[in-house]
N, C-alpha and C positions, 0 to 999 in steps of 0.2 A: 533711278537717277533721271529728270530730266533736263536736256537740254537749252528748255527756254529759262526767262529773267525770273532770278527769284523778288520775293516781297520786297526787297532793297536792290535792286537795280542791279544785281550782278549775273553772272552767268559764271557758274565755278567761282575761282579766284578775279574774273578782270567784269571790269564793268565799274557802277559808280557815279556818282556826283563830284568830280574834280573840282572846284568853280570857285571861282572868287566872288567875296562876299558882295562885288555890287550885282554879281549874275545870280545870285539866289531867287530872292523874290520872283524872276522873269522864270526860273526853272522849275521852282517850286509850286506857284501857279501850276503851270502845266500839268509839272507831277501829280498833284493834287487832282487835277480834272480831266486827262486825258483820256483815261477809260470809259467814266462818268457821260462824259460828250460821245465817246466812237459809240457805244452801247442807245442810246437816245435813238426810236426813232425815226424824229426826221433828219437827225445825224445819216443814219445806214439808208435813208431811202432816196435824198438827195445825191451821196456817194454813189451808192449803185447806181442810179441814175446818170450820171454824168460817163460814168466808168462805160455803160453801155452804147450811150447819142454820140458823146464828147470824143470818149478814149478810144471806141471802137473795139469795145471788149465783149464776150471772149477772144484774144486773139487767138488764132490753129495753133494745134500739136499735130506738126506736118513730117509725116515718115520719108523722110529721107534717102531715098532708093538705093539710086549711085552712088551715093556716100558710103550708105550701110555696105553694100555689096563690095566696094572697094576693098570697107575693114572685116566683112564677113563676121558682121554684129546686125543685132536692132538698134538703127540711132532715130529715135524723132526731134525733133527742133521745136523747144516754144519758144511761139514768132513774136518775141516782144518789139521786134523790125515792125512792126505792123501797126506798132500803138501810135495815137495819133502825135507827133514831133519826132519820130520816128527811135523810140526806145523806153523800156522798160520807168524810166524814172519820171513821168507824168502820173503814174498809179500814187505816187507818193505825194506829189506837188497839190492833186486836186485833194486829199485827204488832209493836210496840212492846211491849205487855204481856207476849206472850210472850218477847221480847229480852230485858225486865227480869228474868223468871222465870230464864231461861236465866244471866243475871250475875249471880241470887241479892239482886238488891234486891226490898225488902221492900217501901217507902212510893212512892207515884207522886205528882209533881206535876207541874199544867199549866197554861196560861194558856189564856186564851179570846175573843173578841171579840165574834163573834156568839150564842158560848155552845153551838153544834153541836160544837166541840171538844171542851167542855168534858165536855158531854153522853154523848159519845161515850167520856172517858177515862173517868166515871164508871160511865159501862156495862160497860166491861171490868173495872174494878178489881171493880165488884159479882159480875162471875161469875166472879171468880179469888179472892175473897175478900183483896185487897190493900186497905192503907190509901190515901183519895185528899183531894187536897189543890186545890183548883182555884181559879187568882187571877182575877181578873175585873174591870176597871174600874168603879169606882161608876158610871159613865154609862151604860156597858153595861146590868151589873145592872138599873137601871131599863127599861130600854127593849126587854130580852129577857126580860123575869121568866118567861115558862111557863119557857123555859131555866132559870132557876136553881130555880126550882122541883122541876122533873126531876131536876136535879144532886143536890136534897135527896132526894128519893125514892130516890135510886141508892146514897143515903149518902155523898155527896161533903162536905164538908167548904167550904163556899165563904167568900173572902177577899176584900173588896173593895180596890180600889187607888184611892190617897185623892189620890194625886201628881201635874204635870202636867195631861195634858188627861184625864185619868180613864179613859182606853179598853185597846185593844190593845197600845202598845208599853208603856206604865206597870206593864201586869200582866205582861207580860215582863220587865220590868225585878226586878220584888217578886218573881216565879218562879225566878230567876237567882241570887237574895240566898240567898233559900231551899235552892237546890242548895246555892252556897258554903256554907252553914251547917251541911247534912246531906250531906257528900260519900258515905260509906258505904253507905250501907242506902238511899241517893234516887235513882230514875231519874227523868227529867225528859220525858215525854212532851211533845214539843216540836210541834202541828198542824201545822205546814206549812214549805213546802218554805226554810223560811229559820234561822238559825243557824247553829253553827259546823260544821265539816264534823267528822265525816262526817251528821251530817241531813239538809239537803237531799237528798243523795242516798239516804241510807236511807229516808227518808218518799218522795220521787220512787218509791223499789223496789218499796214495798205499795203505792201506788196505782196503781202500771204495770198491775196487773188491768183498769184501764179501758181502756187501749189494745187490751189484748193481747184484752179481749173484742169489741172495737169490730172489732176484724181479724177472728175468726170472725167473725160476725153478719155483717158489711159482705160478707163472701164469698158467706153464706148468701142476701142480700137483692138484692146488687146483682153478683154474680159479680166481685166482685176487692176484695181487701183495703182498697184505700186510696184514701179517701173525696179529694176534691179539698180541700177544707178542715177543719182541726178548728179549734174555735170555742170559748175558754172564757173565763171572766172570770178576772180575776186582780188578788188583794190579795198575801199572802202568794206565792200561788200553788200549794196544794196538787193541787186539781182539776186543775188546767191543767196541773201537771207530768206527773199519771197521764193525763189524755186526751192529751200529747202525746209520751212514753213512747218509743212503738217506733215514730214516724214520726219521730222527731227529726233521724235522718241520714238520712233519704229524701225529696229536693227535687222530689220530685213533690207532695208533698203540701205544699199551705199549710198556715200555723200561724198562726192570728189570737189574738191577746191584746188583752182587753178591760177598761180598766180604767178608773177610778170617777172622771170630771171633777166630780162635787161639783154647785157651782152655778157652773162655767165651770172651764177652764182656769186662765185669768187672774186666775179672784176673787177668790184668798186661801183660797178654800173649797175646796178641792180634795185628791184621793189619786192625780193622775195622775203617778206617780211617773218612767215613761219618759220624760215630753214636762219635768219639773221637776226629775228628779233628778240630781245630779250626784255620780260617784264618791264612797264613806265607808265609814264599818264602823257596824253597827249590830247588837246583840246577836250580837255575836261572828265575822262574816263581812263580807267587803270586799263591797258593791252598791252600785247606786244608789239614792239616799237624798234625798228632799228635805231640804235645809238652808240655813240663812241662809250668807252670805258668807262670816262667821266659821267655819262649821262646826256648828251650833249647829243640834239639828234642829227641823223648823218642822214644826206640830201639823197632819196631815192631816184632810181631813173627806170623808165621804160619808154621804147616806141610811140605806145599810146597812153593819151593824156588821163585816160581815167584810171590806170592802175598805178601812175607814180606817187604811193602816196606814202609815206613812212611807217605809217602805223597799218591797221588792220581792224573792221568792228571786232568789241569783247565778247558774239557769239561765235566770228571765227576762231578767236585766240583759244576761247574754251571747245571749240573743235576739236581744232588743233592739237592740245595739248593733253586732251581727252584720249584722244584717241578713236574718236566719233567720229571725225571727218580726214580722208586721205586727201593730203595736199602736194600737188604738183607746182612744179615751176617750170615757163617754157621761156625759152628766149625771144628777142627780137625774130630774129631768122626764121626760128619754128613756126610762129605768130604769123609770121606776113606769108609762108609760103603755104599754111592752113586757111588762110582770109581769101587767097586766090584759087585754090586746088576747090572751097566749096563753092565760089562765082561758077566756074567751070563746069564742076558736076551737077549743081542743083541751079543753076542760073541767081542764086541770091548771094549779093555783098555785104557781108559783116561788118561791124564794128570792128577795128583793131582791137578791143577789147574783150572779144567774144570770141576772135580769133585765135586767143589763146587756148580757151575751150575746146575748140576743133582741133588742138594740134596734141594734142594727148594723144592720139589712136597711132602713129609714126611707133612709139617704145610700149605703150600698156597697154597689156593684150585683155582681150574677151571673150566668153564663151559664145559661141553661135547662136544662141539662144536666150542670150543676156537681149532685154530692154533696157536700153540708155537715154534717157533726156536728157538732151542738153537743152540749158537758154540763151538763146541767142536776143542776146539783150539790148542788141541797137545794129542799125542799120549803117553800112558805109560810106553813107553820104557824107560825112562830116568826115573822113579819113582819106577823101579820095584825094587829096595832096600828098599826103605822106606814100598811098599808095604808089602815085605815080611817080614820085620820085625815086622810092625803092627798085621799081621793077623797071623805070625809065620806058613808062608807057608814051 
């Protein structure tokens, strides 16, 4: 059984081409040529390129001392802190911009949550000299402004989304209207591993550089490729899909997904989308989806802006429900007091997002001898409001 996309976009049961008939032709393109182009090349030699000058790749797999020693594990850290905009989702934006170059679209637009998307699509459209267009929930907006501020600096063009609960799926939703209206001349950089197929799996293919470097380095550090666990949060699930990449079909290796309890499971407040969602389509791919009874989706919540998302990509879902991937849910609280406790011991600030990651080790235990990578998929720059508000720094 493997765990990556079959011939028709699926992974298990979820996955797919949702789409309304004006978004065909724009997807179907794609589908059609995406392999076609990454495979090219001076597709791969450009990429790598950029990945190297631009991104600042390989970013370290940095052993974690005081951390480890604290939980009396091996924990290393891939520093995707390090990449240049400071997280993981640049790997995907320069992959993407050159796709759109290659199909001869002209305008880019993209949605955003935590705004590192966003941030990242505007960095590429800057040094390709392409038009950018980047939606963003009003709630966002507030709450990540250096983000959108950045976005302005890069010459992005930012749109607030006024609808709903004002966040991530809402600006997907205004993103998507947008495509339908500019089929032609618009590629739709889409962050993370969810949408209509073929995405998830194209965005899963540029971020697989995190795997594929985590297999050198782990060789280099610990004499054999494959760490006993990889460890990543997951909203969407961008990061989680590249850190889990090339270990997907190999059951030696655990795969923990970690994902955002809010303020409980139970509360109402939550984006623990495994433990609450139940089969659906959600911007254009069958996953699991929190939803009322009716069908009708219910407004997720977390802390940080990149995990509140309702839905889940369909290689988490089939994770998930596989049984392939062990998923956790941490709360608010857990999250911010694992975002401070690794400042402290390793002098590096997390993403709220990644913070959830580190907050596993409090309840699940490890063997002393277990290798764990986590990704630490974005840097706390962008979180240090909420931080300081929580902790009343």
């Amino acid at each position: 059984m493997s765990y990556h996309v079959n011939e028709n976009g699926y992974y298990g049961e979820f996955g797919g081409a949702y789409i309304p008939e004006m978004l065909y032709p724009n997807v179907e393109e794609l589908r059609q040529q995406y392999l076609a182009v990454m495979q090219e090349d001076s597709f791969q030699k450009e990429f790598k390129q950029l990945l190297k000058e631009y991104v600042g790749r390989p970013t370290p797999l940095y052993y974690a001392k005081r951390f480890s020693e604290k939980y009396n594990t091996n924990i290393y850290l891939k520093r995707e802190d390090l990449c240049h905009t400071g997280a993981h989702k640049v790997n995907n934006t320069i992959g993407q911009i050159l796709m759109a170059k290659h199909l001869g679209k002209n305008r880019i637009i993209a949605e955003t949550g935590a705004g590192q998307h966003g941030v990242a699509t505007a960095t590429v459209c800057a040094l390709m000299g392409i038009e950018c267009v980047v939606y963003m929930g009003s709630v966002d907006i507030e709450r990540q402004a250096p983000n959108v501020a950045r976005m302005k600096m890069l010459g992005a063009t930012v749109i607030p989304a006024t609808s709903g609960s004002k966040t991530l799926k809402d600006a997907t939703n205004e993103a998507i209207r947008d495509w339908i209206n500019n089929p032609t001349d618009t590629h739709y950089i889409i962050g993370s591993v969810v949408g209509p197929h073929p995405y998830p799996d194209m965005v899963a293919r540029f971020q697989s550089v995190i795997s594929e470097e985590i297999k050198t380095q782990l060789l280099e550090k610990e004499g054999k490729e494959n760490p006993d666990y990889v460890v990543a949060c997951v909203g969407g699930g961008s990061n989680a899909a590249g850190a889990y990449y090339h270990y997907l079909d190999n059951p030696d290796v655990g795969i923990i997904a970690v994902e955002a309890a809010g303020k409980g499971i139970k509360s109402g407040e939550s984006a623990a989308t495994s433990v609450l969602g139940k089969p659906g389509i959600i911007h254009g791919s069958k996953t699991l989806l929190m939803q009322t009874t009716d069908g009708q989706i219910t407004e997720p919540y977390s802390i940080s802006a990149g995990l509140d998302y309702p839905g889940v990509g369909p290689m988490h879902a089939h994770l998930y429900t596989s049984g392939r991937g062990e998923f956790i849910s941490i709360t608010d609280t857990e999250a911010m007091e694992a975002g401070l406790e690794l400042s402290k011991l390793e002098g590096i600030i997390p993403a709220i997002e990644t913070s959830h990651a580190l907050a596993i080790f409090k309840n699940r235990q490890f063997k002393k001898d277990d290798v764990i990578v986590i990704n630490l998929s974005g840097r706390g720059d962008k979180d240090l409001n909420t931080y300081i508000d929580y902790f009343n720094l």
